[in-house]
C-alpha positions as CSV (number, residue, x, y, z in Angstrom):
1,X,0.0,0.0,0.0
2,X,1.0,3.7,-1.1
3,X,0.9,5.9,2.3
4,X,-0.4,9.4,1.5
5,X,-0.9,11.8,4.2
6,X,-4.0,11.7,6.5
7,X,-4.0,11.7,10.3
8,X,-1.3,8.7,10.7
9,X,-0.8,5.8,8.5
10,X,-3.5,3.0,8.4
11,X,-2.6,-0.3,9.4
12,X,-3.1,-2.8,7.1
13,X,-6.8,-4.0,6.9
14,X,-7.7,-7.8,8.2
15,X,-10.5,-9.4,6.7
16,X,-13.6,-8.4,7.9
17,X,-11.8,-5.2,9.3
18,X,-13.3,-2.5,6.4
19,X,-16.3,-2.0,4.7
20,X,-16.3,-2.6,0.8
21,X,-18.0,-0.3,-1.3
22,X,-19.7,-2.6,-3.9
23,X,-23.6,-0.9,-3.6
24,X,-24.0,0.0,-7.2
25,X,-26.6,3.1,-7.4
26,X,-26.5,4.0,-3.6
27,X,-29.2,6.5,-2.8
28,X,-27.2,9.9,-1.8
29,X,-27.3,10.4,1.7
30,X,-26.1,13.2,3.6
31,X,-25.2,13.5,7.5
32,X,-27.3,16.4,9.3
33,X,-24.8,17.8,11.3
34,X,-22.8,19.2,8.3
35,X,-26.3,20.2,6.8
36,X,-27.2,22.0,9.4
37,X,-23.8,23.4,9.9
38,X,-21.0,25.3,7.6
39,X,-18.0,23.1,8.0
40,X,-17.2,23.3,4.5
41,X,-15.7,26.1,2.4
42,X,-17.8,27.9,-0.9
43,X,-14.6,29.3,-2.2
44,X,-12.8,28.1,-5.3
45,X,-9.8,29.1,-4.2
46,X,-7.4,27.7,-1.5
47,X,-9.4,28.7,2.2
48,X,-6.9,29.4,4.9
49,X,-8.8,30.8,7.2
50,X,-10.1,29.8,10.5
51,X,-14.0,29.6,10.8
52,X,-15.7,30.5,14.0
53,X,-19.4,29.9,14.3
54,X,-22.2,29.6,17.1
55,X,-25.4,29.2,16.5
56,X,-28.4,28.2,19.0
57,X,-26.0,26.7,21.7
58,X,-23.6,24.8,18.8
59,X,-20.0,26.1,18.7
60,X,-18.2,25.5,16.0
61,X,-14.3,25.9,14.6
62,X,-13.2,24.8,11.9
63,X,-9.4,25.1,11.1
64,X,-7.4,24.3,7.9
65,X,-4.3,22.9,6.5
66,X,-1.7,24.7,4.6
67,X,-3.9,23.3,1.2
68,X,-7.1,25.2,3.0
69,X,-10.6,24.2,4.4
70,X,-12.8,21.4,2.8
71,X,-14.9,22.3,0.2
72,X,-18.4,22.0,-0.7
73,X,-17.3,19.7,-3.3
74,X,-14.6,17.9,-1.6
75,X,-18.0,16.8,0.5
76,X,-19.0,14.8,-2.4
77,X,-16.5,12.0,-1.1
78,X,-18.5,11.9,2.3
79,X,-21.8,12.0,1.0
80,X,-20.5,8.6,-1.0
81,X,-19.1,7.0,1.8
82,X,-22.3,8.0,3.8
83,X,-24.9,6.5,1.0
84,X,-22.6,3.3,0.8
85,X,-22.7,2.7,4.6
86,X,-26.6,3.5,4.8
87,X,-27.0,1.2,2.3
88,X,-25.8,-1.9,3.8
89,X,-27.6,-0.9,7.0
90,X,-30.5,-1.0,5.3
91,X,-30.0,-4.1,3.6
92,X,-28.7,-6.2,7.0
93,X,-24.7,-6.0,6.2
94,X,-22.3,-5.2,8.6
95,X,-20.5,-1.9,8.5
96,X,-17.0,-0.1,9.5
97,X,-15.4,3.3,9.8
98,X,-12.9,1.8,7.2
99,X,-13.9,1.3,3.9
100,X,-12.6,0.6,0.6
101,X,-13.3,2.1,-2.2
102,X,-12.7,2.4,-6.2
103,X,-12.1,6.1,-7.4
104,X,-14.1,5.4,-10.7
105,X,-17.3,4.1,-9.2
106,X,-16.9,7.5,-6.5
107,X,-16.7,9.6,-9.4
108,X,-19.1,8.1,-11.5
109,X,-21.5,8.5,-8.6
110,X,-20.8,12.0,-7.6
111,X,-21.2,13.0,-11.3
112,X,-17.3,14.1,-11.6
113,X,-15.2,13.9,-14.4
114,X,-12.7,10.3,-15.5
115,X,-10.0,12.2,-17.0
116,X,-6.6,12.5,-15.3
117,X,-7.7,15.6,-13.8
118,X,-10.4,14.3,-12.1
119,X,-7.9,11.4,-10.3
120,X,-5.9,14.4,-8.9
121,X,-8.5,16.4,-7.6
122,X,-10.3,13.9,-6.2
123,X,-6.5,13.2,-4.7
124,X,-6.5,16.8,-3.8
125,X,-10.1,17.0,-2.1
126,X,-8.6,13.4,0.3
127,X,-5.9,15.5,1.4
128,X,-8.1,18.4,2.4
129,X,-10.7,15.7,4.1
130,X,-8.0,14.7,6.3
131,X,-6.2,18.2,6.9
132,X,-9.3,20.0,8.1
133,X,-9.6,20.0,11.7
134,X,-13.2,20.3,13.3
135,X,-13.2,21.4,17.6
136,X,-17.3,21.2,18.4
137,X,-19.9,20.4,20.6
138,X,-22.5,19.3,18.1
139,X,-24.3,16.5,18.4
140,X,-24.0,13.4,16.6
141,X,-25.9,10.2,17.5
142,X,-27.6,11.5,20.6
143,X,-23.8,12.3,22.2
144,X,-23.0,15.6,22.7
145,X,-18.9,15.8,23.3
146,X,-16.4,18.6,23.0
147,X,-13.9,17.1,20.8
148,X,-11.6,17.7,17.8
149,X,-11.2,15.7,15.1
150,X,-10.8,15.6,11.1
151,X,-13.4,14.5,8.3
152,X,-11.7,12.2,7.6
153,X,-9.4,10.1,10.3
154,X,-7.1,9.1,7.6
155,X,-6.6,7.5,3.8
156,X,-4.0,5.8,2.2
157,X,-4.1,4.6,-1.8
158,X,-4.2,0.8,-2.1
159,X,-3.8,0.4,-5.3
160,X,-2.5,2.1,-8.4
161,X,-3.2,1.5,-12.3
162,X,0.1,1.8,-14.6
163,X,-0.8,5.2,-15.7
164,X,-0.7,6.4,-11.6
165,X,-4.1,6.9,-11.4
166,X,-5.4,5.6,-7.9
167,X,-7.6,2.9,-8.3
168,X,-8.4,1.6,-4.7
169,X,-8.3,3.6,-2.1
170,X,-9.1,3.4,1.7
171,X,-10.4,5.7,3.9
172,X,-11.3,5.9,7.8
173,X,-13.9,8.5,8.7
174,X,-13.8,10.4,11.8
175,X,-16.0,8.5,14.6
176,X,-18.2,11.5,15.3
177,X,-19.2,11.1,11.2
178,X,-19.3,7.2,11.8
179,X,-22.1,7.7,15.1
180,X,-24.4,10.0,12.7
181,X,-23.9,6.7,10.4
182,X,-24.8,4.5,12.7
183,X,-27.7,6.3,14.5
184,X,-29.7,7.2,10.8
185,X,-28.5,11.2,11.4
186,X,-28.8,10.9,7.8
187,X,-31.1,12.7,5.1
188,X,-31.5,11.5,1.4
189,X,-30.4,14.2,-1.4
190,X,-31.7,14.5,-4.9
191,X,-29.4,13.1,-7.3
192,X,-29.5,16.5,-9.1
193,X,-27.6,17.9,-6.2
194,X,-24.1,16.4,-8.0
195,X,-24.7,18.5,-11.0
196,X,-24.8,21.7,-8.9
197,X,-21.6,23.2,-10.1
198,X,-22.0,26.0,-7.8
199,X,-21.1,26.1,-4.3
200,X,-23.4,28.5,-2.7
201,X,-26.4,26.5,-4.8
202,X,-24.9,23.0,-3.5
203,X,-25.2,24.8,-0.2
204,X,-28.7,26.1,-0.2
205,X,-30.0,23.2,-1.3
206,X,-28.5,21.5,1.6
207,X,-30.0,24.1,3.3
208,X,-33.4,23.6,2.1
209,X,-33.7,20.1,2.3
210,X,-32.3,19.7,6.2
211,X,-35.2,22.8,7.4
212,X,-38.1,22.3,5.1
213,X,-38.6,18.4,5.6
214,X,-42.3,18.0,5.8
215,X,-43.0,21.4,5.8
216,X,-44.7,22.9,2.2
217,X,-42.6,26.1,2.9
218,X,-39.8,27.5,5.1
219,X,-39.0,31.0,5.4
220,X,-36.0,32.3,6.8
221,X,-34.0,36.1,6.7
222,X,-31.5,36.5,4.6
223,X,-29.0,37.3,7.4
224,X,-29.1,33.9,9.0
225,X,-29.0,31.8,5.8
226,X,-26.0,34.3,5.2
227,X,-24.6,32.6,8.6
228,X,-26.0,29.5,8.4
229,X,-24.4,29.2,4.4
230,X,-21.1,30.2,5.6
231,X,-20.6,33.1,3.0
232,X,-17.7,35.2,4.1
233,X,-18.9,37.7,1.0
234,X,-19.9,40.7,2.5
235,X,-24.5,40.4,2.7
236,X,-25.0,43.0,-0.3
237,X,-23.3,40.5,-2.2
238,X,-24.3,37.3,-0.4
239,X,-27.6,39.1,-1.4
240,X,-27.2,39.7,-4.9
241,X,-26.1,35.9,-5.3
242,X,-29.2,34.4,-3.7
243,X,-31.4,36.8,-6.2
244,X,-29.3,35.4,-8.9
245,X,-29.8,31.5,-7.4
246,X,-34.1,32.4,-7.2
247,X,-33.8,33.9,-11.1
248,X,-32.2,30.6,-12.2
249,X,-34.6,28.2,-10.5
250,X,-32.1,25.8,-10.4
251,X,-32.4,24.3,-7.0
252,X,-33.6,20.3,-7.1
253,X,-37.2,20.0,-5.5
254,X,-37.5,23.6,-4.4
255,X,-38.3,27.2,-5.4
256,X,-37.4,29.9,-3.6
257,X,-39.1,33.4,-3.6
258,X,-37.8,36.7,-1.8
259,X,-40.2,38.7,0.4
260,X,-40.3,42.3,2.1
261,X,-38.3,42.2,5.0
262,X,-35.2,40.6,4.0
263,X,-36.9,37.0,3.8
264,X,-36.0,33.9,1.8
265,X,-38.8,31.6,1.5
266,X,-38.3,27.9,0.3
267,X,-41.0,25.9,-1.4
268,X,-41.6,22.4,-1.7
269,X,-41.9,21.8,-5.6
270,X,-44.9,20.4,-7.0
271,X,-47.3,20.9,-4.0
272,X,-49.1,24.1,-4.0
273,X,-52.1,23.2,-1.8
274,X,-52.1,25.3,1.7
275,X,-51.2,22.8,4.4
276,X,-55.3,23.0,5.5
277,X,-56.0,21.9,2.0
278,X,-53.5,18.8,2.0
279,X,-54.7,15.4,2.7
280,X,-53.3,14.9,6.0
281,X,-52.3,11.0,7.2
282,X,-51.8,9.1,10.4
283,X,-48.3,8.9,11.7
284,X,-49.9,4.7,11.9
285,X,-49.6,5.3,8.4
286,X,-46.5,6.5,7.8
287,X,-45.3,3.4,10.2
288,X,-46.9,1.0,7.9
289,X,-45.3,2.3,4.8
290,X,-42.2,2.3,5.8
291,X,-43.3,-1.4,7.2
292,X,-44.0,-1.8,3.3
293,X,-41.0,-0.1,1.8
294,X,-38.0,-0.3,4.5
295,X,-35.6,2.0,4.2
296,X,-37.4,4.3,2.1
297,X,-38.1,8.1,3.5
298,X,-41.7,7.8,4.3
299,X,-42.2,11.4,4.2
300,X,-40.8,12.1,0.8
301,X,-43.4,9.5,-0.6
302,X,-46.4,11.6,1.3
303,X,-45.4,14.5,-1.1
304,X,-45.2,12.7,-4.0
305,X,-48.4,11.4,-2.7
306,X,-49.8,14.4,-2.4
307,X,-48.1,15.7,-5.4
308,X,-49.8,13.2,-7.8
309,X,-52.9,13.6,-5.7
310,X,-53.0,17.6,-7.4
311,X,-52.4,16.1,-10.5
312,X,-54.9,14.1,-11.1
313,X,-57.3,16.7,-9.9
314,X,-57.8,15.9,-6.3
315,X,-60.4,13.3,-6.5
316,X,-62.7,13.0,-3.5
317,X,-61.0,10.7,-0.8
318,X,-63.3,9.1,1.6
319,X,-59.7,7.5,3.6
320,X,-56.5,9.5,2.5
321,X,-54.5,6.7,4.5
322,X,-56.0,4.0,3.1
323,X,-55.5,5.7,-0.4
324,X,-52.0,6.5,0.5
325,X,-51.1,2.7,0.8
326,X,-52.9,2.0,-1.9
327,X,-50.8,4.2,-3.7
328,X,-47.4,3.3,-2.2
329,X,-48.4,-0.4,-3.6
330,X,-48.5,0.4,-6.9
331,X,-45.3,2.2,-6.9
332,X,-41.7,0.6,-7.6
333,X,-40.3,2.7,-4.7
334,X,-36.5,1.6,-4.1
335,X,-35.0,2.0,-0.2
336,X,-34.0,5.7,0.1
């Protein structure tokens, strides 16, 4: 094995001692902590610069290596890990912070380019994982600890092609990542997020789908999703971008409109009904859904309920749950 920076070497792996990343067409799945949170840089040039942030009773800070802060993008190697992991879980495999993985079939899924370039910045983004260095008191898993750590613990290149390209590499993730793993702190992302070539829209979206959830609509000023984004551009021009990012429309599953008062509202797309005018079902429901479909995210499937429910011009139900299962039957609806 070819060492290559990280947090310390890894020892070489014993059978049953790392997870292999062999789930073709993983759902995307993305931690809530680093949702919820800005750990990761929006620049596109190197980030140096230590972040400080508290919000509600979190504390964050976020310190870089000489090659700068995580980006938004670099995130993309997470989020695979993260999808990989939760998909096991939800078929009945075992898991481990370790796991092995091929560099094509990451970029493939993360919607990256295959050339040589791609190979060394994918190299790049490892060696930013590992060199960013997170002190916090968030939560992860129910446990609330004081601690620092990296992204990523460590990562080392396995295996090389002729060329130099890495083929197989491994890579330990930090064990506060690893407990959001393990206790479902997860949330499942649009495929379409991977073509968002911008990081403040990657961002908002991230945004967007940790606070809106269930909810038709969420509103929020712009001076907090300024915070809560982790823009260092001054607000005029923080502002500016967000009118820009409403103007495109470009945001998987959401719209977003500006109102009087500095506010940012986020819509759920496709349903446009009040939430009086929804058909509303029984958390029982939900239960036996997900009874029906395990793994899949029950609430997502009651808008696209609901959704299709508009469509087809809101027929008269005389039992919306009853409906709503009969619905979820006829639908080919893959573990999210």
């Amino acid at each position: 094995m070819i060492g290559i920076g990280g947090a310390g070497a890894i020892a070489p792996p014993t059978a049953g001692s790392f997870f292999v990343c062999d789930i073709f067409d993983a759902s995307p799945k993305d931690d809530l902590g680093t949702m919820e949170h800005p750990i990761f840089s929006l620049s596109t040039r190197p980030d140096r610069r230590i972040l400080t942030y508290e919000h509600n009773g979190t504390t964050l800070q976020v310190t870089p290596s000489v090659r700068g802060r995580a980006t938004i993008h670099d995130k993309d190697i997470l989020i695979y890990c993260i999808s990989q992991l939760m998909a096991a879980v939800n078929a009945g495999r075992a898991i481990s912070r370790t796991l092995q993985l091929k560099a094509h079939d990451l970029l493939i899924a993360t919607n990256r380019d295959t050339s040589g370039d791609g190979y060394t910045r994918l190299r790049e983004a490892f060696e930013r994982l590992a060199g960013t260095r997170i002190t916090t008191n968030l939560t992860t898993g129910g446990v609330e600890v004081t601690s620092g750590f990296g992204l990523i613990e460590s990562w080392e290149i396995v295996r090389k092609a002729k060329g130099g390209r890495m083929v197989s590499v491994m890579v330990t993730l930090s064990e506060w990542l690893f407990r959001a793993v393990e206790a479902k702190s997860v949330l499942t992302l649009s495929r379409a997020y991977f073509g968002l070539r911008k990081p403040l829209e990657r961002r908002i979206y991230e945004l967007a789908r940790k606070h809106c959830g269930r909810q038709p609509e969420w509103r929020i000023s712009l001076a907090t999703l300024h915070k809560k984004a982790g823009s260092s551009a001054p607000i005029r021009v923080f502002r500016a971008a967000v009118r820009k990012t409403i103007a495109a429309g470009g945001i998987p599953d959401y719209t977003m409109s500006e109102e009087p008062g500095d506010l940012i509202v986020f819509h759920r797309a496709g349903v446009v009904l009040a939430p009086e005018e929804r058909p509303r079902l029984k958390p029982e429901t939900l239960e036996a859904a997900r009874d029906m479909v395990p793994g899949a995210d029950v609430y997502a499937l009651e808008v696209q309920w609901q959704s299709w429910w508009v469509e087809t011009g809101r027929p008269q139900l005389r039992n919306a749950d009853k409906a709503f299962l009969g619905w979820v039957k006829t639908q080919q609806v893959k573990p999210s």
